[in-house]
C-alpha positions as CSV (number, residue, x, y, z in Angstrom):
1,X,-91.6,17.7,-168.2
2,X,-93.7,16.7,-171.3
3,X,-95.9,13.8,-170.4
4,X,-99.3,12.3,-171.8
5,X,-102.1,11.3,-169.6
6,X,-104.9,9.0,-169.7
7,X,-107.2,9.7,-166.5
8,X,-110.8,7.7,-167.3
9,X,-110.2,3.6,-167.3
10,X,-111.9,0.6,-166.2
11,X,-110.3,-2.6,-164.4
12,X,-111.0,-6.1,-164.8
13,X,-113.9,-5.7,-162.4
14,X,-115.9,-3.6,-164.8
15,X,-118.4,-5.3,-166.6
16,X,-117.4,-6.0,-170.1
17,X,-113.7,-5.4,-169.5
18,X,-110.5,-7.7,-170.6
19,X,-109.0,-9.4,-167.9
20,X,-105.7,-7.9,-168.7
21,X,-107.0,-5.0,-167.2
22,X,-104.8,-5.1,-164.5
23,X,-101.9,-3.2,-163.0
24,X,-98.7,-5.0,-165.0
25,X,-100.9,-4.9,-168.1
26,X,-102.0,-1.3,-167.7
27,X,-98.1,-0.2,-166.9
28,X,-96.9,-2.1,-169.6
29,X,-99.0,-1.1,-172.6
30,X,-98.3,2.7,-171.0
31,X,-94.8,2.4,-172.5
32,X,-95.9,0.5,-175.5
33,X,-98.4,3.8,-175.7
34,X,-96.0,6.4,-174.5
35,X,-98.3,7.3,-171.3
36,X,-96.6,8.8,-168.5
37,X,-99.6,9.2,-166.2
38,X,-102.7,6.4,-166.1
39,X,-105.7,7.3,-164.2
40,X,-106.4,3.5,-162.1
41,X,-110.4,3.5,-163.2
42,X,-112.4,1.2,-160.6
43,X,-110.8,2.6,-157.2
44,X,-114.8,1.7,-155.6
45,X,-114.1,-2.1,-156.1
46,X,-113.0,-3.3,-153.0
47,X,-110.9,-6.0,-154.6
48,X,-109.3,-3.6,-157.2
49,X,-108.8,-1.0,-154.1
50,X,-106.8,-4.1,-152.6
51,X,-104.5,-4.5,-155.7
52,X,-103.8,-0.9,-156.0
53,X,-102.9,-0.7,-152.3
54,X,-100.1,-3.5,-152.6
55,X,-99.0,-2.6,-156.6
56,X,-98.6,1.3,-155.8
57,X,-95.8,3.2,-154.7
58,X,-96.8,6.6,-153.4
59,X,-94.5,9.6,-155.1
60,X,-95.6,11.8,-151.8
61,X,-96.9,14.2,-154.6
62,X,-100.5,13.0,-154.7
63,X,-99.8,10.4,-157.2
64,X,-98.2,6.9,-157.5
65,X,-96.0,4.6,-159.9
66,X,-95.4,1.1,-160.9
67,X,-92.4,-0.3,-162.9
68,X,-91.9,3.7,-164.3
69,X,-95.9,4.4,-165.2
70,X,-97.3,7.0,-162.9
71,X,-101.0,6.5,-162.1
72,X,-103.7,8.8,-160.3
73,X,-106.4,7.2,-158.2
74,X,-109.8,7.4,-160.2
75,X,-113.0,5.9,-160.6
76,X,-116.3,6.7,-162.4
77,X,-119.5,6.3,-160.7
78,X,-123.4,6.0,-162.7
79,X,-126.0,8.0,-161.0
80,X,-129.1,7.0,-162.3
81,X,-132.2,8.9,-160.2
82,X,-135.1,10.7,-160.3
83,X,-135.5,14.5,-160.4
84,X,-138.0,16.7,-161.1
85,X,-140.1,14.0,-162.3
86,X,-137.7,13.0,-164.7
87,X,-135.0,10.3,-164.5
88,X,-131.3,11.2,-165.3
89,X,-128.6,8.9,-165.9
90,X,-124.9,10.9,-164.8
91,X,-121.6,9.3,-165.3
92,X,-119.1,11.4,-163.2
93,X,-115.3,10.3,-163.1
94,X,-113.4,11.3,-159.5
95,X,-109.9,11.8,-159.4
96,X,-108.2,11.6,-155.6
97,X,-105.0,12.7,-153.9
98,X,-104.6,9.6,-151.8
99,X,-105.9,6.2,-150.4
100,X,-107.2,8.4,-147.1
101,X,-109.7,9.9,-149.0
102,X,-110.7,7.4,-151.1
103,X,-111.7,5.2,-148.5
104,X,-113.2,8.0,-147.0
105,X,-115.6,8.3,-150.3
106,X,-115.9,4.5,-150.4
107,X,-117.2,4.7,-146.7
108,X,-119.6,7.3,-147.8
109,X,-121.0,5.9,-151.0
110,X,-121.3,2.4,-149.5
111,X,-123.7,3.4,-147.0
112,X,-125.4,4.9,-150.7
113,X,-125.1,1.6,-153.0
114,X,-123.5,-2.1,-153.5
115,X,-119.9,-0.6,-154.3
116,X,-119.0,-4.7,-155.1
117,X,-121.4,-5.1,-157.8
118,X,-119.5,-3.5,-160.6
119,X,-116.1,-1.7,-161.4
120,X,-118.2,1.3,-162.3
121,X,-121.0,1.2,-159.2
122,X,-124.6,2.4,-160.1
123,X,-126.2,4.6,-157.3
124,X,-129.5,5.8,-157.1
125,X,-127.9,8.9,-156.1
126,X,-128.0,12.6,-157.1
127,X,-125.2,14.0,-158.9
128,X,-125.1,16.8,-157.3
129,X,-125.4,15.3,-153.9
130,X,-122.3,13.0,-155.1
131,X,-120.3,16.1,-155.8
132,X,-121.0,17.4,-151.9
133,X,-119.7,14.2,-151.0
134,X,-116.7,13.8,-152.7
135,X,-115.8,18.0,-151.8
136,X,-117.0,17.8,-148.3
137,X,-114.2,14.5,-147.8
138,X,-111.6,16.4,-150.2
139,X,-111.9,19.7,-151.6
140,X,-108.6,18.9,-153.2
141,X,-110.6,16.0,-155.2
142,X,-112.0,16.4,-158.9
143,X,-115.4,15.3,-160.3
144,X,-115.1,15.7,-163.8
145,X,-118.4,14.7,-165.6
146,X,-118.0,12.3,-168.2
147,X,-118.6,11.8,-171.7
148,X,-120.6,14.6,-171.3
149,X,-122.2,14.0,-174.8
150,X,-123.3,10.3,-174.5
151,X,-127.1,10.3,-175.4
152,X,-127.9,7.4,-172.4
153,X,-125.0,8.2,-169.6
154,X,-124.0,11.7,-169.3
155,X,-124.6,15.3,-168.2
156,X,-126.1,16.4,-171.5
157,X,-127.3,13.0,-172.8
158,X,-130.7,13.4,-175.3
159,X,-132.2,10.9,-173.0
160,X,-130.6,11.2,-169.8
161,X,-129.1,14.5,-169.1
162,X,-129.9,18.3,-168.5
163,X,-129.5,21.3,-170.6
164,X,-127.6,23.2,-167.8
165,X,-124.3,21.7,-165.6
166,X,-126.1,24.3,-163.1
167,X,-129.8,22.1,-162.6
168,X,-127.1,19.0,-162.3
169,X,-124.9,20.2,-160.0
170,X,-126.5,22.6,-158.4
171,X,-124.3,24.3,-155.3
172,X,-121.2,22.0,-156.2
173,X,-121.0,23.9,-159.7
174,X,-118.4,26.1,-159.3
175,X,-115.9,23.5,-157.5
176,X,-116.5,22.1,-161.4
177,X,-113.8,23.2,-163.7
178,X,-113.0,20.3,-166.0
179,X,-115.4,18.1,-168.5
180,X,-114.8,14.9,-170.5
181,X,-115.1,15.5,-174.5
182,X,-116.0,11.9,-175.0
183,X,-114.8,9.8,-178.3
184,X,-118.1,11.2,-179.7
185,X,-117.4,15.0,-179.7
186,X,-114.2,17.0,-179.8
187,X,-113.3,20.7,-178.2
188,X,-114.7,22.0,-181.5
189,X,-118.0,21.4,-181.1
190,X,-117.7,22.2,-177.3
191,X,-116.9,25.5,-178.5
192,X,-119.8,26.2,-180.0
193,X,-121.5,26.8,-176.1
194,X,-120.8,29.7,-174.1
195,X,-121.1,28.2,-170.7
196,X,-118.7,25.5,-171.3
197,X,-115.7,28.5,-172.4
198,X,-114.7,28.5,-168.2
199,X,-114.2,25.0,-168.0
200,X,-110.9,22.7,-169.5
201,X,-112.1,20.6,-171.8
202,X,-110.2,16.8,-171.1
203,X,-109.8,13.5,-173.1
204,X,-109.4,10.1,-172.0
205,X,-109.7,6.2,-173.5
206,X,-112.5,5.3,-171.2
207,X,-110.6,2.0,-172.3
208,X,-112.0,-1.6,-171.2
209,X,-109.1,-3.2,-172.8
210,X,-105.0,-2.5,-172.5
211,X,-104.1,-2.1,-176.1
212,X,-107.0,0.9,-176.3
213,X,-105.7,2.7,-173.7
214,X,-105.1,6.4,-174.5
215,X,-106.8,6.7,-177.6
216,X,-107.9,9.9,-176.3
217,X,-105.3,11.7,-173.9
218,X,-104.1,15.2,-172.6
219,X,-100.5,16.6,-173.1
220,X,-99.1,18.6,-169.9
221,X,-95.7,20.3,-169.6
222,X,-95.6,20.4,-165.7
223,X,-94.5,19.0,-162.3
224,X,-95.6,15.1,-161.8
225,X,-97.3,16.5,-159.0
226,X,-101.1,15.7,-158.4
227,X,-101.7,19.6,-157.1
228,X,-99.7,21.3,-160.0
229,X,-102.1,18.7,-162.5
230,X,-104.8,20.0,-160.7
231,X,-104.1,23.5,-160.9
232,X,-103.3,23.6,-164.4
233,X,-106.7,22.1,-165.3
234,X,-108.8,24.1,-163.3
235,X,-106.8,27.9,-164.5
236,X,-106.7,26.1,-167.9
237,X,-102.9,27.0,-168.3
238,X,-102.0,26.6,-172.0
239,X,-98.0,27.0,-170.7
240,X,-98.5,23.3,-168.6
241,X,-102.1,21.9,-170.3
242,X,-100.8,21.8,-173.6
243,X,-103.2,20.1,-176.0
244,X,-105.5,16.6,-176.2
245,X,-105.6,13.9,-178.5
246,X,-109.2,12.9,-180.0
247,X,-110.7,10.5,-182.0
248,X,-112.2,12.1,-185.3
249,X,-115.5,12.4,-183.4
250,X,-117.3,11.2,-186.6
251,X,-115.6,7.4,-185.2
252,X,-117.2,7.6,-182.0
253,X,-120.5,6.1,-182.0
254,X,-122.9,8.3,-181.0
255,X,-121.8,10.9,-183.3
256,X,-125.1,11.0,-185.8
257,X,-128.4,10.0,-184.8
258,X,-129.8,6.6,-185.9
259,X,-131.4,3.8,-185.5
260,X,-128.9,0.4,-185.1
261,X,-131.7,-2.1,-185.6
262,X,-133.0,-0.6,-189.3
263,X,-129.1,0.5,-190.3
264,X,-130.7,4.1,-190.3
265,X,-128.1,6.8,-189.6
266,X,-128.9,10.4,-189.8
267,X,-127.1,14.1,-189.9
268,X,-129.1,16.4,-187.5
269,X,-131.3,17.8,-190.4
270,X,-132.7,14.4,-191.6
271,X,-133.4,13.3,-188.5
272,X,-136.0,17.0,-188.5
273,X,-137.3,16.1,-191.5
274,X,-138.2,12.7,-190.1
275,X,-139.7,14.3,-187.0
276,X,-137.2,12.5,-185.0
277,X,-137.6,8.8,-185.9
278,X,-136.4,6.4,-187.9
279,X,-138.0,6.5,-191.4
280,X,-138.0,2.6,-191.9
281,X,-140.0,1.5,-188.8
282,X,-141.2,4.6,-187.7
283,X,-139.8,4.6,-183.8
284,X,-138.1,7.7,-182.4
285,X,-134.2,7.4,-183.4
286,X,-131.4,7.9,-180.7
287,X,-130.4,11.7,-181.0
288,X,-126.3,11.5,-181.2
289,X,-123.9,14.1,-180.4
290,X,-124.1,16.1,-183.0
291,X,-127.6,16.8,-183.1
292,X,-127.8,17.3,-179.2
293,X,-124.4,19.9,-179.6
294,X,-126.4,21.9,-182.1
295,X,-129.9,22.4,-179.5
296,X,-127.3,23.8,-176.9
297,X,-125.2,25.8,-178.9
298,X,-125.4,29.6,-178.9
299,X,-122.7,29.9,-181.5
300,X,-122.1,28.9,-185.5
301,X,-120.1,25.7,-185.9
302,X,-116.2,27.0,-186.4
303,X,-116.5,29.6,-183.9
304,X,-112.9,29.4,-181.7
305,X,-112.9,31.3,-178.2
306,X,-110.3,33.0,-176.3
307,X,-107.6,31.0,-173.9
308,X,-108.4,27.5,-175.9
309,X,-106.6,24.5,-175.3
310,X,-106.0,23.1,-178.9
311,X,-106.4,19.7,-179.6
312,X,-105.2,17.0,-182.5
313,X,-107.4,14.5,-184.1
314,X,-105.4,11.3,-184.3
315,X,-106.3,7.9,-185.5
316,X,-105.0,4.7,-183.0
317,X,-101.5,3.2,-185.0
318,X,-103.0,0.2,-184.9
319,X,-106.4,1.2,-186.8
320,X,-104.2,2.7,-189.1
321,X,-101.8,-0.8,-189.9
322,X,-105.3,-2.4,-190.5
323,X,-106.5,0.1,-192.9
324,X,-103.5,-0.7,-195.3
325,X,-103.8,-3.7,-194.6
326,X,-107.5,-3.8,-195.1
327,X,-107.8,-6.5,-192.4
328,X,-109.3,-6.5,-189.0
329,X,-107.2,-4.4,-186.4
330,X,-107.1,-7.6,-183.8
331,X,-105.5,-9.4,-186.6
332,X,-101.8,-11.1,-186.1
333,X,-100.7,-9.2,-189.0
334,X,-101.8,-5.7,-187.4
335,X,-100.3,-7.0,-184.0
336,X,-97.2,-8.1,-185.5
337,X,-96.5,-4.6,-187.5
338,X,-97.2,-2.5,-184.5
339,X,-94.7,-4.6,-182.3
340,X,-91.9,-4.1,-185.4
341,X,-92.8,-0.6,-185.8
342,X,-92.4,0.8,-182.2
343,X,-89.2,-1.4,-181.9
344,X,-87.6,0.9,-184.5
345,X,-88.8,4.1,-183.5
346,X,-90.2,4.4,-180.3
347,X,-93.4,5.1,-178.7
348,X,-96.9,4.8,-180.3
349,X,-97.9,8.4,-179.7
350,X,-94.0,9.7,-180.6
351,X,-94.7,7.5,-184.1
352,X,-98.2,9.8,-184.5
353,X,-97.2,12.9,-183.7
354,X,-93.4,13.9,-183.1
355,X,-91.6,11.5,-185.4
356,X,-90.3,13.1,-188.8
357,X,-91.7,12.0,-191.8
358,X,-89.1,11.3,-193.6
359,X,-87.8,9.2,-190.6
360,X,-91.1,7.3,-191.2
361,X,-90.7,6.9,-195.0
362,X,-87.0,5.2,-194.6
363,X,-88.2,3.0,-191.6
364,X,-91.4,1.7,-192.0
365,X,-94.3,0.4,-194.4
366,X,-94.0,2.9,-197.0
367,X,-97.9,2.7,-197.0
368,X,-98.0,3.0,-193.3
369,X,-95.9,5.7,-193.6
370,X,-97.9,7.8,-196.1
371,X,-101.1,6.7,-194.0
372,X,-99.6,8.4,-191.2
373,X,-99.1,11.5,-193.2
374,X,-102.4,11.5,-194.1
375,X,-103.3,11.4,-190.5
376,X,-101.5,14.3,-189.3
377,X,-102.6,16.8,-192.0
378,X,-106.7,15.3,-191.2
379,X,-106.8,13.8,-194.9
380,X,-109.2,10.9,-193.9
381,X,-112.7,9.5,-194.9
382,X,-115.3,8.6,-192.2
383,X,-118.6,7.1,-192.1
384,X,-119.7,8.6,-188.9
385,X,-121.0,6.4,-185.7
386,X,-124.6,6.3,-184.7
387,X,-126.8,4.4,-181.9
388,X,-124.1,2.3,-180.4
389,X,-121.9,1.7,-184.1
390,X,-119.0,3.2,-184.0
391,X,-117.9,5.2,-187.3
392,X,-116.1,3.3,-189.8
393,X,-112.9,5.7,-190.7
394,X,-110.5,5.1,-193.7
395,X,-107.6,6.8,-194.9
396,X,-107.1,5.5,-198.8
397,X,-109.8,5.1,-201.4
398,X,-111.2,1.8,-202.7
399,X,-108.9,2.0,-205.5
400,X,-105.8,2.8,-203.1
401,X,-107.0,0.0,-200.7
402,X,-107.0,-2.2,-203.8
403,X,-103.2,-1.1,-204.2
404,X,-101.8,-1.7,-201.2
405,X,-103.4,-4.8,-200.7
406,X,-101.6,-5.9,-203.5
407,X,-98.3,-4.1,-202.4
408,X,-99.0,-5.9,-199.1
409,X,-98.7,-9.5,-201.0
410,X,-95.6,-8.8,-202.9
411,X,-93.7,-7.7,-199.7
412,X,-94.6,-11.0,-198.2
């Protein structure tokens, strides 16, 4: 069975998250989406852990559904501690076969930190010494580090992380076989380091809000079976993991380096010339993705290893509607067009990637339509994100924009 799933969420008791990030608001923009298999995000909060335990109805296969949407228990947790003489800030996302063991992790990371502070608890707490947790509880567990490119929060972060997954998680390494691409990098440029080749690279929304949910996700062809999940990610089987869907990393914003405050955003080799800071006011710049991919690397950009999982860059339908439209993608117009578009032909990610084209040309937008085109074969135009902005991505030209804003007026 052919399914998409989104593993990495928040709830409504993560800081800065919609309060529509519940359970019935989660399940129902799955279908909207076309997302089989939600991860639950937040399973820490004691509150949230309540709601799950009274929404969810176990499948006895490690996993549990609501009104058709399957879900996995997850949660993320932010280490931020001292090492070496050097602070690191590590966002790891855990993924658990049952309620047992979570409250078994709970137990053990209360005694660490305030679990009801945040959907996403901070812990003063080593990430490696979180990983001997978790294993020593579950073995059947997974710690997947996340966004493992985010310059503040993550495993390789310029400013917070390390230059080796083995000085992070030390003994607990190997029982490490999956990392999260983040909407800042793609598998491309993950391929460009030897010592990631062993592990699957993943792909999830990270989403705060319902209507964002899987605008990054992973395709399987397998059993709706926790262990079978499990197993396909860590032997990275192409036959069952099939591919992910990513942002154009250039949209995520951490992708160049830059400095917000001045407007300053940088390709790697500017950045070099400019000693590393920002050549208006002279302070260092936040080193993005890109740059901090190219220290690591021990290959030439392009380089594609054996046993890959492929990947597509998509663009979220709604971005896209707003781009012809050359309004804001929260607008009612945008919402409005996305509702009458999956009415006629299904399923936001069936609309992206397995609906025909010419199906698309007699049903929709014919603008929409061609935008989508446009989509699929990569033909799109981005200003790449930088310090905390993400990128700005179109698909048409000024001149093209011009057009269809002008189709746009006759149609209505």
């Amino acid at each position: 069975m052919e399914f998409v799933a989104d593993f990495h969420i928040h709830s409504k008791y993560s800081r800065a998250t919609s309060r529509d990030m519940d359970v019935e608001h989660i399940a129902e923009w799955a279908k909207l989406k076309g997302i089989t298999l939600m991860g639950t995000g937040d399973f820490t909060h004691h509150l949230w852990l309540e709601e799950l335990k009274s929404k969810l109805e176990p499948t006895g296969k490690g996993l549990f559904v609501h009104k058709g949407i399957h879900f996995i228990l997850s949660a993320e947790i932010s280490s931020i501690y001292s090492k070496n003489n050097r602070t690191y800030r590590i966002h790891n996302l855990i993924l658990a076969p049952s309620f047992k063991s979570v409250d078994a992790i709970n137990r053990a990371l209360g005694a660490v930190g305030n679990l009801a502070s945040d959907g996403r608890p901070i812990l003063g707490l080593d990430a490696s010494e979180l990983a001997r947790i978790v294993f020593d509880i579950d073995e059947n567990c997974m710690l997947i580090p996340g966004h493992i490119w985010t310059p503040w929060f993550s495993l390789f972060g310029s400013n917070s992380g390390f230059d080796r997954i083995e000085d992070c998680f030390e003994a607990s390494t190997p029982k490490i076989f999956a990392l999260e691409t983040g909407l800042s990098s793609d598998p491309a440029m993950n391929w460009r380091l030897s010592a990631l080749d062993r592990f699957a690279l993943v792909s999830n929304s990270d989403s705060h809000s319902p209507s964002k949910i899987g605008r990054e996700a992973n395709i399987f062809d397998c059993e709706m079976d926790y262990s079978v999940i499990r197993d396909a990610l860590r032997t990275k089987d192409k036959k069952k993991f099939l591919y992910t869907i990513e942002f154009f990393p250039e949209e995520g914003k951490y992708h160049y380096d830059g400095h917000r405050l001045c407007g300053v955003s940088l390709p790697p080799e500017e950045s070099r010339k400019n000693n590393n800071r920002c050549p208006k006011c002279k302070k260092p710049l936040t080193i993005g993705v890109m740059n901090r991919v190219s220290q690591l690397a021990d290959r030439e950009a392009g380089f594609v290893p054996e046993n890959v999982i492929p990947f597509k860059n998509l663009i979220p339908l709604d971005e896209i509607i707003a781009d012809v439209k050359q309004v804001g993608k929260a607008s009612v117009g945008v919402g409005k067009e996305y509702m009458q578009i999956l009415a006629r032909l299904g399923t936001e990610f069936d609309i992206l990637t397995k609906v025909p084209q010419e199906e698309l040309n007699k049903s929709i937008n014919p603008k929409v339509a061609e935008a989508i085109a446009r989509v699929r074969a990569g033909h799109v135009k981005v200003e790449p994100g930088y310090d905390g902005e993400y990128g700005k991505i179109s698909i048409f030209g000024i001149d093209e924009q011009k057009t269809a804003g002008e189709e746009q007026m006759s149609l209505f």
